[in-house]
N, C-alpha and C positions, 0 to 999 in steps of 0.2 A: 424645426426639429429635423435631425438628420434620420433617410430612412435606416430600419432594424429591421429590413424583410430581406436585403441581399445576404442569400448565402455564401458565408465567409470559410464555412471549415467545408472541405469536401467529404461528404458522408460515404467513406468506406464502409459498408456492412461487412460482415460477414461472408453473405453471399460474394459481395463483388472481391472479396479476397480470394475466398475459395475458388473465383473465376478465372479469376488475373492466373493468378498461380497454377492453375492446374491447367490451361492453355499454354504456359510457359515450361510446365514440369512435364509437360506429355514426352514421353520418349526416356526422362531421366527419373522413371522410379525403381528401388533397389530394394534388396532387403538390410536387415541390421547385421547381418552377417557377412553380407560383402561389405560393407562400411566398417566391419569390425575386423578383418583380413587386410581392407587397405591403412588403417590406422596403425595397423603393426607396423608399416615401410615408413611410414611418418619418422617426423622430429619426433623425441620422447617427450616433447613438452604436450601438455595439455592445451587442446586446442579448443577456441571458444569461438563464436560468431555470434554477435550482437544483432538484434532487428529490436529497431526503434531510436532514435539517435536525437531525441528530445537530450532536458537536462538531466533526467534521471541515467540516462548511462554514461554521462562521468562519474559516480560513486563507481559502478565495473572495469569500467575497460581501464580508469585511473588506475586501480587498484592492479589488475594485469599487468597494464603497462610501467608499473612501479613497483611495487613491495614484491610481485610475485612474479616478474619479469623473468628469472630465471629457471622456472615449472611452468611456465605460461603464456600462452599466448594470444593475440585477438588474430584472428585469422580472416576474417569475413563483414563485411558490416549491411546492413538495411536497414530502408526505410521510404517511403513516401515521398521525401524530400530531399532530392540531391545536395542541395546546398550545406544540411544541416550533416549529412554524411561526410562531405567533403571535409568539415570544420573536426569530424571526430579522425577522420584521416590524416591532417595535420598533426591530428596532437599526437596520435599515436608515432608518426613520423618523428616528431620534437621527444619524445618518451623514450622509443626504442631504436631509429633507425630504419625501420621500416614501416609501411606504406600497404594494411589491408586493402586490396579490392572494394568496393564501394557496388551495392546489388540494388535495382529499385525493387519497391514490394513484389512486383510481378515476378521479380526476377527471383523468388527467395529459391525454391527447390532447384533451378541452376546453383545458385550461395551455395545448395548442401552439398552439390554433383562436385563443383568444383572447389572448392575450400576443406572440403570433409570434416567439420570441425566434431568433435566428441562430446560438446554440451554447445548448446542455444541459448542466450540470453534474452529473455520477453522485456523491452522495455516500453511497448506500444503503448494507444488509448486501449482502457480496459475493456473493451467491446471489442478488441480480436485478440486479447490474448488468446483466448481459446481455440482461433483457425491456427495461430503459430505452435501452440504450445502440442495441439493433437497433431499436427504435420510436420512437425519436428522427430515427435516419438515415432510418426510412420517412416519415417526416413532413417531410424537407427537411431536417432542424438537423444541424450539424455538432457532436461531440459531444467534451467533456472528462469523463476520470474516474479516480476516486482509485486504486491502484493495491490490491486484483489487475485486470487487465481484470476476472477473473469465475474462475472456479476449479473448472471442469471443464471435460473434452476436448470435450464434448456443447456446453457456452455458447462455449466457446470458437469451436468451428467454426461455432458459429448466426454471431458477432462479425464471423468473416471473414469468410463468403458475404455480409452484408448489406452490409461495408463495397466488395466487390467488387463488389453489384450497385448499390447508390443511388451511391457514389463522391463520400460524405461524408468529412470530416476526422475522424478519431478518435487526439486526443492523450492519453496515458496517462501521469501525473505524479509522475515518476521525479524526486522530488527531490535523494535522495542524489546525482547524478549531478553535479548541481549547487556540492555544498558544497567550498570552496578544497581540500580536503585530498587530497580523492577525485581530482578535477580535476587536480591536479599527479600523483599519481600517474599516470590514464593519460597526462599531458604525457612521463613521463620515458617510459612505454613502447613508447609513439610514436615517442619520439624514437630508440629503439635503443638504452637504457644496459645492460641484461642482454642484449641479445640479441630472438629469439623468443624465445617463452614456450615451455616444454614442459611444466608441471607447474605448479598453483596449488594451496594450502593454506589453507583459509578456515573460522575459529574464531569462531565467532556467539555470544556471553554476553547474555542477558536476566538481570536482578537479581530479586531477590523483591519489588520495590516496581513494575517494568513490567511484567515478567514475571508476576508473580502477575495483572496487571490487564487480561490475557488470558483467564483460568481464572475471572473474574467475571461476563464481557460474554458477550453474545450470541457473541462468538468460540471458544467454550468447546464447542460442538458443529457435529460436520460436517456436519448439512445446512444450515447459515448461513456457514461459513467454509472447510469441509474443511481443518482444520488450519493450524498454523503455517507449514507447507511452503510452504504458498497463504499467508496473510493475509500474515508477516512475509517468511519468506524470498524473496518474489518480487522483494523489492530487493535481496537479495544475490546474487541468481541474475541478476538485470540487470547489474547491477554486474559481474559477473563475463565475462557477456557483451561487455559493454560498454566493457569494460578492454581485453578480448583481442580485442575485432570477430572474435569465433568465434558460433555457436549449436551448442546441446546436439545429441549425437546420441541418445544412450543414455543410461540412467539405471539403478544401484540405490540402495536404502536398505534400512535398518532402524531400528525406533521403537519407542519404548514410554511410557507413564504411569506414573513411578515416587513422584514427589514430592510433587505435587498430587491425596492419595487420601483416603480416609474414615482410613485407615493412621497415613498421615503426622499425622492431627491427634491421633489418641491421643498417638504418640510425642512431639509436642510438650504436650505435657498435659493438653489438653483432653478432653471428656468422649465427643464427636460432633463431626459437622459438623452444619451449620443451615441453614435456609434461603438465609438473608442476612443481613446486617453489622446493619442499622438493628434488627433483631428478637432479634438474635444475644444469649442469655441469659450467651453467655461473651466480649462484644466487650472487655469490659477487662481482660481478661490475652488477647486474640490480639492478636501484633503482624501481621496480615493484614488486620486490621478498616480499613475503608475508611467513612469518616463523611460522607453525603451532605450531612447535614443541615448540618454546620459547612462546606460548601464553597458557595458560593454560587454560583456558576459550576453547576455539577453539580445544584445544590438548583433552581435553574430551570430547566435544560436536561429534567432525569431524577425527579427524586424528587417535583417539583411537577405533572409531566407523567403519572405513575404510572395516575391514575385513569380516563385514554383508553383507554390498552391493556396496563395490566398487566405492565412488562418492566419489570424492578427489576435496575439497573444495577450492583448491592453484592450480585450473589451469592455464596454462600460456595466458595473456593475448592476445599475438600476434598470436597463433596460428587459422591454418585457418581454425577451422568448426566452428568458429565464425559466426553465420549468424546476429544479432540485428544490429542496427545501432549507430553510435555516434554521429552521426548530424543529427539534425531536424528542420525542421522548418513547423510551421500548422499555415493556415486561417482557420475561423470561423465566422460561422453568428447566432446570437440568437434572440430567436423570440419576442424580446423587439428592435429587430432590429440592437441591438448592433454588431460591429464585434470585432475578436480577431485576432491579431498577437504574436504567441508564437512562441519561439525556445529553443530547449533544445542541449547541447556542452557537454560532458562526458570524457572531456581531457583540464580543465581550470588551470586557474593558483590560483582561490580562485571559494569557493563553497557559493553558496546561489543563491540569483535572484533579478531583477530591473522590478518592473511591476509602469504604467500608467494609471492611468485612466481618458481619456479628458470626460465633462462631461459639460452640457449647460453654467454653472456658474462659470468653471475652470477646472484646474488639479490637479488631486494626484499624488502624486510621493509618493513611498515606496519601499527601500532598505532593504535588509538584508543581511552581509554576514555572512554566518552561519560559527562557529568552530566545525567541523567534527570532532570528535573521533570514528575511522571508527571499526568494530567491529571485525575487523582482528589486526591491530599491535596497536592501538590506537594511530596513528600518524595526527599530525596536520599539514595541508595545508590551506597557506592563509589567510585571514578574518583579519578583525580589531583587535585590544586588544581587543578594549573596545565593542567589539562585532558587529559594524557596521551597526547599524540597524536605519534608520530614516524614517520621513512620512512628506513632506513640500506639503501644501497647495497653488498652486498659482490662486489665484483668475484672473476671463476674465483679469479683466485691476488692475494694482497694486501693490504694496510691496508684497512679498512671505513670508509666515509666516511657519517656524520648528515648529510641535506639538511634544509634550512631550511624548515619546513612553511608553506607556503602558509594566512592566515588568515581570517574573513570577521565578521560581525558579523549576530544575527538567530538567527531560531529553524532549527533541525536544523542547526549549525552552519555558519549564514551560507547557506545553501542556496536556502532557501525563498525570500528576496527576490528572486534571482536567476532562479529559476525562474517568480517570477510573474511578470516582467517579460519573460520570453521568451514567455510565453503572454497578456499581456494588450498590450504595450508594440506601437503603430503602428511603431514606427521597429525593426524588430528589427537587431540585429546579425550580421555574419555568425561565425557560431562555428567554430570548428578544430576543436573536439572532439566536434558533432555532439550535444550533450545532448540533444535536444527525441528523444522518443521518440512513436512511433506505436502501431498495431495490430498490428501485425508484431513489435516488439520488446515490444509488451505480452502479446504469445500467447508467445514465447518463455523471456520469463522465467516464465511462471507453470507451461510445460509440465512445466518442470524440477521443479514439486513436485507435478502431477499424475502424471508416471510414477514419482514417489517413491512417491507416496501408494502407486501401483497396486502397484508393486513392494514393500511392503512387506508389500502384501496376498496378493502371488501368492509373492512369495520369488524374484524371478528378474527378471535384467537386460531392460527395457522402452525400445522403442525410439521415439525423438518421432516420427518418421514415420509410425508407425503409429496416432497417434493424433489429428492433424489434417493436414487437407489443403489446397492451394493460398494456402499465406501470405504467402509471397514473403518474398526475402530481407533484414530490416533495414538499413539505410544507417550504415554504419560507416565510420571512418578509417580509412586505410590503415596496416599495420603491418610491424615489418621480418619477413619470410620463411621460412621451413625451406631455402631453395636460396639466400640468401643467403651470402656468403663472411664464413669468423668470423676474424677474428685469431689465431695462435697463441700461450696465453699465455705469460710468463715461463715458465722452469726453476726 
């Protein structure tokens, strides 16, 4: 058995951010208003600076460096890992011509002195968004970031007092919200076809090809992600809000680690777990083995980047400092009264989710089973051909009627382009259905898996009030009512 006690990822807190940085920023703190006098001499493009240079800031800086290349620009880049910065430097180079600067973490408040960029992009582990996201707003910058906000009550309430006192923009990029499918559903709920909502049903499937590629990454223990509650489910807990223009009052749950265990690899026939995939003595009879080396995406981002700091991307699933969980299940009460039963499974046999909505005047049903192309081997698990995505209406009393599902083109089905154009595009549009989310609806969806988290720990219903303060209430659509008049239906 190979050992699983070497620390492989270097544990960044918080603290040691706040440390690095503000030993590096001494001398370079300003206010927003000389950052906002030196922006006037700037190029008129909008200027952005990325911190975190994982996979996830290719969907941004791509996106600058292409569709919006001419209002736009990356100015700045950080991160922990020189190597992986270097590689986002490249492309940018291959993209535009030019060749951002490159800042290690320590170096971030130098990035803002010298870059000056006017938005900050969060692409970290979610355990410092919240040093980036609050010392970005102290420095002047308006800030974007990938979605949890941050994934305690404690970051969370640091998020809102800063955004309440500097009275920066903090957009938090809730793409699902975006994609046709999701979007016609809250159209129809808007519009009044069930009714009010009294009760939703919402059934979250991760496959063993996504799902397991949570149980390898840094996402795999909670003091970098606090669970799936946090990392994944903060979109369905938005979504949910989102739909219903409700927020959570109360929360329980229960969870556990059943699938993803030293257990489970015997039972599949293996001898042990291992380190990792690339050293792995039994990688060619596990079908969990994840090949760095043959993916070339990954082989530059991760396995070429290794020898900076040690964080090997193809951990083994079954190994036991695994602390997250892969089964879940949360109650929920929102203060429209509604309640929620969700469960989230991270060892299915197909990916996507079956959510319910009973409602005074009927039911919605809406499926999706999504095809995963996972960002490791690009291998597909499960789902329909034709994509499996439907929405049937069943009215109190009567025939069920299929609506015709709304379609889109693009990554997270058709989503993402949509979304980067509400967040980069000068000319926006004015929306109906409210998609662009803030601080307010980024604290709320993630609370819902911090009082899971706690209630799972304590055994007892936890209430979100009690655990941040002054957030204000998110900006939602207007929906039909509980003191509405309902139709009586047929006999």
């Amino acid at each position: 058995m190979e050992s699983t006690t070497k620390e492989r990822v270097k544990d960044f807190s918080r603290r040691d951010f706040i440390k690095v940085s503000a030993a590096a920023g001494a001398g370079v703190l300003f206010s927003g208003n000389i950052l906002a006098n030196t922006f006037s001499s700037l190029s008129s493009k909008k200027r952005y600076a990325v911190v975190g240079t994982g996979h996830r800031a290719e969907l941004w800086q791509g996106a600058i460096c292409k569709e919006y290349k001419e209002t736009c620009e990356v100015v700045g880049l950080c991160d922990t890992n020189p190597g992986r910065g270097q590689r986002y430097q490249e492309l940018a180079q291959k993209l535009t011509g030019k060749t951002p600067p490159f800042y290690e973490a320590k170096d971030f408040d130098k990035m803002i002195a010298e870059t000056k960029p006017h938005t900050v992009i969060v692409t970290t582990m979610d355990s410092t968004h919240d040093y980036y996201i609050c010392r970005a707003m102290e420095l002047g910058c308006d800030v974007i970031t990938e979605k949890p906000m941050t994934n305690t009550a404690e970051r969370c309430q640091r998020i809102v007092d800063a955004q309440n006192k500097f009275g920066k923009t903090v957009t938090v990029t809730f793409n699902y919200r975006y994609s046709p499918p999701r979007t016609q559903v809250k159209d129809l709920l808007m519009s009044g076809t069930i009714g009010d909502i009294l009760s939703v049903d919402f059934h979250w499937m991760l496959n063993t090809h996504h799902g397991a590629d949570y149980f390898r990454r840094w996402h795999s223990q909670k003091k970098y992600s606090n669970g799936l509650l946090l990392h994944k489910s903060t979109h369905h807990f938005d979504l949910v809000n989102w739909w219903t223009s409700a927020i959570p009052v109360s929360v329980s749950a229960m969870g556990k680690k059943e699938f993803y265990t030293p257990e489970t690899a015997k039972r599949l026939g293996l001898n042990s777990y291992h380190e990792r995939c690339h050293t792995c003595p039994e990688k060619d009879k596990c079908a969990f083995e994840l090949s760095l080396a043959k993916n070339k995406r990954l082989k530059e981002l991760y396995l070429d980047q290794e020898h900076y700091d040690g964080y090997f991307r193809d951990q083994c699933v079954f190994r036991p400092e695994i602390d997250i969980e892969d089964t879940m299940n949360v109650i929920a009460k929102y203060d429209n009264n509604a309640t929620l039963s969700y469960s989230l499974n991270a060892f299915n046999s197909w990916e996507g989710y079956y959510i319910v909505f009973n409602g005074t005047k009927g039911r919605l049903e809406h499926k999706i089973e999504e095809k995963v192309y996972v960002a490791g081997d690009g291998s597909e698990q499960g789902g329909s051909k034709e994509g499996g995505t439907t929405i049937r209406i069943y009215p109190l009393r009567g025939a069920a009627k299929d609506i015709k599902v709304w379609t889109g083109e693009g990554g997270h089905g058709g989503g993402d382009v949509l979304m980067l154009d509400d967040v980069f595009s000068l000319n926006k549009k004015v929306d109906k259905y409210l998609r662009a989310a803030d601080q307010r609806a980024g604290a709320y969806s993630l609370l819902t898996g911090v009082a899971a988290n706690i209630s799972m720990m304590q055994g007892k219903e936890i209430l979100i009030a009690d655990l941040v303060k002054n957030i204000g209430r998110p900006e939602f659509t207007p929906m039909p009512k509980h003191t509405d008049p309902i139709d009586m239906p047929p006999k």
